[in-house]
Backbone as JSON Lines, residues from 0, in Angstrom:
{"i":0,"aa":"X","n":[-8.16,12.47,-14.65],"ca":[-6.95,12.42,-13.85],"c":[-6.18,11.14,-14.17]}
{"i":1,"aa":"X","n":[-4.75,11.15,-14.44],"ca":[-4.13,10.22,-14.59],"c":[-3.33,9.73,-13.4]}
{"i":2,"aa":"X","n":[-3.02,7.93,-13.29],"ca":[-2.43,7.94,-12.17],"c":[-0.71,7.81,-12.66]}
{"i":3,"aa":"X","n":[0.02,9.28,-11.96],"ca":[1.02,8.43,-11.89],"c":[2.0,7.37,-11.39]}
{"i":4,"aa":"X","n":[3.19,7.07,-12.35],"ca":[3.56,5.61,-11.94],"c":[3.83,5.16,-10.26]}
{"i":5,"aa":"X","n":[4.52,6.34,-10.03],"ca":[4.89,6.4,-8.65],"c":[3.71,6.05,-7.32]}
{"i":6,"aa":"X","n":[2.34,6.66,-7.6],"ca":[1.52,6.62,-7.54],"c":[1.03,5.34,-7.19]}
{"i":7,"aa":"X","n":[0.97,4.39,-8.63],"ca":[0.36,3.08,-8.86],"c":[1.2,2.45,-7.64]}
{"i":8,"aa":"X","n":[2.83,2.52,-7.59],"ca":[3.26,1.6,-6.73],"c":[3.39,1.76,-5.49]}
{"i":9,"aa":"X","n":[3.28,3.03,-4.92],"ca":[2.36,3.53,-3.5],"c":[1.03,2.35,-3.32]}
{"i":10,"aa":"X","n":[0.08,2.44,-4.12],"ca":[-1.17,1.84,-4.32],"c":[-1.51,0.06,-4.06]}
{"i":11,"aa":"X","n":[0.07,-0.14,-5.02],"ca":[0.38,-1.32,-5.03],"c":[0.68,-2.07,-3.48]}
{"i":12,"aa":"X","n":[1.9,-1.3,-2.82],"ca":[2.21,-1.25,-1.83],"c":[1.08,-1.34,-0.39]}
{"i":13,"aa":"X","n":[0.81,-0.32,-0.26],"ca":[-0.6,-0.1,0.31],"c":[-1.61,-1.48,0.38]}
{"i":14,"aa":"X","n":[-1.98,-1.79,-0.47],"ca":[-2.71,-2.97,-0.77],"c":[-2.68,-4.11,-0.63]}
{"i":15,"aa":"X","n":[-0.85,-4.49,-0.08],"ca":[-0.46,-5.95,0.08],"c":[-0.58,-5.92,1.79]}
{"i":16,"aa":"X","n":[-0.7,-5.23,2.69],"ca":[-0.99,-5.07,3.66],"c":[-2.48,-6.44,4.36]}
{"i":17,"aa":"X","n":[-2.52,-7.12,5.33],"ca":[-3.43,-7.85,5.74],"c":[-4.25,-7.2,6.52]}
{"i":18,"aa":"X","n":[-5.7,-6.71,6.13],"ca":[-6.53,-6.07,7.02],"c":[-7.14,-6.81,7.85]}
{"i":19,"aa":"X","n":[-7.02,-8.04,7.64],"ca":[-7.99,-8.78,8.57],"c":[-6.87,-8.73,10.01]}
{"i":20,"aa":"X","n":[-5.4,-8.6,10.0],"ca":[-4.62,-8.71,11.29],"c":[-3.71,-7.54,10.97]}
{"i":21,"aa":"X","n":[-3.94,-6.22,12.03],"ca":[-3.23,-5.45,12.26],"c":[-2.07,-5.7,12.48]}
{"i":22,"aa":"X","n":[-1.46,-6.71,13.39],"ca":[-0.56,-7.01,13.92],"c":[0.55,-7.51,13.18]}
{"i":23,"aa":"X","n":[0.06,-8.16,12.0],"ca":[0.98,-8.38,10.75],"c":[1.61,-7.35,10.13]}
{"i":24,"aa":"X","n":[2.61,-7.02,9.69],"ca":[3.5,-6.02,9.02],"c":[3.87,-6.78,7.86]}
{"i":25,"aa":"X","n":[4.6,-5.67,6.76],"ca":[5.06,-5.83,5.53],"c":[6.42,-5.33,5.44]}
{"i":26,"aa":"X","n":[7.35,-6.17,5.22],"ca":[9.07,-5.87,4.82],"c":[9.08,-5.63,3.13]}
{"i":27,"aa":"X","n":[9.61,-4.76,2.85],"ca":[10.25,-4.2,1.11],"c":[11.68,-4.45,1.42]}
{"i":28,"aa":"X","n":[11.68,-6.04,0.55],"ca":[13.14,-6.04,1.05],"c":[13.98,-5.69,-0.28]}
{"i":29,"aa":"X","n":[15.1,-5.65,-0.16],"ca":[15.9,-5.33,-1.55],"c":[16.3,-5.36,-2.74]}
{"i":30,"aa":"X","n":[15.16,-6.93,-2.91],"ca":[15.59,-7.02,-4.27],"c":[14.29,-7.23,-5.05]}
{"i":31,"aa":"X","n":[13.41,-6.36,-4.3],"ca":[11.62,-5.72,-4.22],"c":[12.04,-4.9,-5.74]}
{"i":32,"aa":"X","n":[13.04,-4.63,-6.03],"ca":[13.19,-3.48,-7.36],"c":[12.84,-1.75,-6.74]}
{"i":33,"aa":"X","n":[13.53,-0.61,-7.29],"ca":[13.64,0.34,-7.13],"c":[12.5,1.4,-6.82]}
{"i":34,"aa":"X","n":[11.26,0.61,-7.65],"ca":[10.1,1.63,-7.66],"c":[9.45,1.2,-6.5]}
{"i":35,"aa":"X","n":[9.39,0.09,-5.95],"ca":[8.51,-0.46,-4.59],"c":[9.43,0.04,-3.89]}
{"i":36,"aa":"X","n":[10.72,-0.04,-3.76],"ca":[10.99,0.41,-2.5],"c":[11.09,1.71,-2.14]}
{"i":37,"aa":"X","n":[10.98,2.71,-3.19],"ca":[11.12,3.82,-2.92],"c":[9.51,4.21,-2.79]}
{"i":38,"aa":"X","n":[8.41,3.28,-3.02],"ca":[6.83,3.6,-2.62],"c":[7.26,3.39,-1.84]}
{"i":39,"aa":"X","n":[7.6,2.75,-0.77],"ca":[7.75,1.85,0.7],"c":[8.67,3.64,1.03]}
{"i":40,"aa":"X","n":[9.22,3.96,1.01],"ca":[9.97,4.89,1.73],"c":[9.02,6.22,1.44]}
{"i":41,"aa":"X","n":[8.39,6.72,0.16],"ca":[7.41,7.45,-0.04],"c":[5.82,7.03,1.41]}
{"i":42,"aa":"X","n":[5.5,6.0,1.33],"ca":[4.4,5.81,2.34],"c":[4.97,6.32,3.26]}
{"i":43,"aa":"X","n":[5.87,5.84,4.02],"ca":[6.27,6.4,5.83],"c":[6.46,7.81,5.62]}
{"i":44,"aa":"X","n":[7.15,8.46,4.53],"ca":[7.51,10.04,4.99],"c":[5.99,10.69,5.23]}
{"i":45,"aa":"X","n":[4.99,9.73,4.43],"ca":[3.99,10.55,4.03],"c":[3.37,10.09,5.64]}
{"i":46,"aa":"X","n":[3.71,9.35,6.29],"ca":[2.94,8.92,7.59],"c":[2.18,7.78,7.6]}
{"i":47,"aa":"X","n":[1.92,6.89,6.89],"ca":[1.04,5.82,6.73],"c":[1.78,4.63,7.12]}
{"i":48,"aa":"X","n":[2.77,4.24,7.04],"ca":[3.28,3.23,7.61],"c":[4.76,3.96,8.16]}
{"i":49,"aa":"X","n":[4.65,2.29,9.37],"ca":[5.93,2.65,10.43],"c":[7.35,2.77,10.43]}
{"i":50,"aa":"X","n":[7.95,2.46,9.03],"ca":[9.27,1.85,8.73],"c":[9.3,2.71,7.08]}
{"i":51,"aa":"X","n":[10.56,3.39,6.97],"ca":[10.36,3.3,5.9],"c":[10.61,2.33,4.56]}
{"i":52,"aa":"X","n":[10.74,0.81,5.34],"ca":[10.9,-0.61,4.42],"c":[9.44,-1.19,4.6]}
{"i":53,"aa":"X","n":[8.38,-0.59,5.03],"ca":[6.98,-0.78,5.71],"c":[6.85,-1.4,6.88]}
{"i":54,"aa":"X","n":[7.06,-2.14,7.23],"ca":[6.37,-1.98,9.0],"c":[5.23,-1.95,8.89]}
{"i":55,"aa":"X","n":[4.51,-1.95,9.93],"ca":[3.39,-1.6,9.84],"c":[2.4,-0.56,9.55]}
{"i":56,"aa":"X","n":[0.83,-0.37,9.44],"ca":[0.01,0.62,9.17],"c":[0.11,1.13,10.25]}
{"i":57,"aa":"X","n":[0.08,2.81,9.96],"ca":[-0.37,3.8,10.98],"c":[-2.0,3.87,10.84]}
{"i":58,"aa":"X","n":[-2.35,4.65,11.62],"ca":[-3.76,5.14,11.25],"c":[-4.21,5.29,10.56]}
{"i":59,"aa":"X","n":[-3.68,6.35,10.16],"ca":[-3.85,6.84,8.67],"c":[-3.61,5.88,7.58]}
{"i":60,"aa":"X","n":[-2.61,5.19,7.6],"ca":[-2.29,3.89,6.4],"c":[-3.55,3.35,6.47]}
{"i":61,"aa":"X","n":[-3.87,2.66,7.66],"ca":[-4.87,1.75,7.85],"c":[-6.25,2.06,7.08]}
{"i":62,"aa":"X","n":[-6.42,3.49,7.39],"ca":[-7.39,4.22,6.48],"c":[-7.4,4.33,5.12]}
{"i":63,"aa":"X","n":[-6.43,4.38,4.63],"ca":[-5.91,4.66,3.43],"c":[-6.12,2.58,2.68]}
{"i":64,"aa":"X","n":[-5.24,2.3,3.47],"ca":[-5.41,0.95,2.73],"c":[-6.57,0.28,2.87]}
{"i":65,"aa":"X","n":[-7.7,0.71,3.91],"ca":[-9.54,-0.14,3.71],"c":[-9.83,0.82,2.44]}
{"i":66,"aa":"X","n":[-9.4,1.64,2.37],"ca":[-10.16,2.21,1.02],"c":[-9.43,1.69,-0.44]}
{"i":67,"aa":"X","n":[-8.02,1.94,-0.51],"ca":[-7.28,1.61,-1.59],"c":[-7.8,-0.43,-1.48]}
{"i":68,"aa":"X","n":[-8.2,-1.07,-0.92],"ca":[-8.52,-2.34,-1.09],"c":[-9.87,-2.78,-1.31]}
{"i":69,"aa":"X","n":[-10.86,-1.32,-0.52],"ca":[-12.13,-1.52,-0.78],"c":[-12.82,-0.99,-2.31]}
{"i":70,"aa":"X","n":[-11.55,-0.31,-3.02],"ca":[-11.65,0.39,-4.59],"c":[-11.64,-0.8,-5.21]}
{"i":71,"aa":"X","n":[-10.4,-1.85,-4.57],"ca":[-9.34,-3.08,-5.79],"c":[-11.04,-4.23,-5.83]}
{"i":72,"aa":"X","n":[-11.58,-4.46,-4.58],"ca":[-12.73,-5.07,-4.58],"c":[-13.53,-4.69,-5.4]}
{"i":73,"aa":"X","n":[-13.93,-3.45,-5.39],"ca":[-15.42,-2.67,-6.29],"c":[-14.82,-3.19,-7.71]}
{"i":74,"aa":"X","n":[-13.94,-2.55,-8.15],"ca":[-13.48,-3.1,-9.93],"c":[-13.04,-4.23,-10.1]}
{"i":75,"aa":"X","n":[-12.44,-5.34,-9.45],"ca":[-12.47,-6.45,-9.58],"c":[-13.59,-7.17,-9.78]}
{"i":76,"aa":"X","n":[-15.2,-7.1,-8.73],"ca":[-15.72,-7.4,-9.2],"c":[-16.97,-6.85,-10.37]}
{"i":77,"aa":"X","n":[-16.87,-5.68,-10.86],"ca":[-17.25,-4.95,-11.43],"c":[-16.92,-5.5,-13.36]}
{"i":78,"aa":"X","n":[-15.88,-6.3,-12.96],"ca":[-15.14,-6.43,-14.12],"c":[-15.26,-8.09,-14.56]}
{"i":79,"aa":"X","n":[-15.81,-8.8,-13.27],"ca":[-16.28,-10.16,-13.26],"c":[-17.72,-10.53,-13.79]}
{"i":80,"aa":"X","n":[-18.58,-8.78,-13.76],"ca":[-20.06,-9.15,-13.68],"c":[-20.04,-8.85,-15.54]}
């Protein structure tokens, strides 16, 4: 399976999120370039975050991003050993 690009920057997106504080949110502001912000508007339609400039995690985001961060961990250090 290949990832596509659109994809990666969903992923990307997703990932800059702070799990340690819910309460923190993420702004895609405008001059973020075309492909983040349109991940940032792709996440909310899809339901994962609150804004479609991000806002915060929904549930589902929240879910989505312990895993999409608990993947970036596994191969990061996978790639250290």
């Amino acid at each position: 399976m290949t990832l596509a690009p659109d994809l990666l920057a969903e992923f990307e997106i997703i990932s800059m999120f702070n799990l340690a504080n819910t309460l923190e949110g993420l702004k895609v502001h405008q001059d973020a370039g075309n492909r983040l912000i349109d991940a940032a508007q792709r996440l909310h339609a899809k339901g994962l975050t609150s804004q479609p400039d991000g806002g915060y995690l929904t549930s589902l985001g929240l879910e989505a991003a312990e895993h999409a961060q608990g993947l970036l961990t596994i191969l990061a250090e996978r790639q250290a050993a």
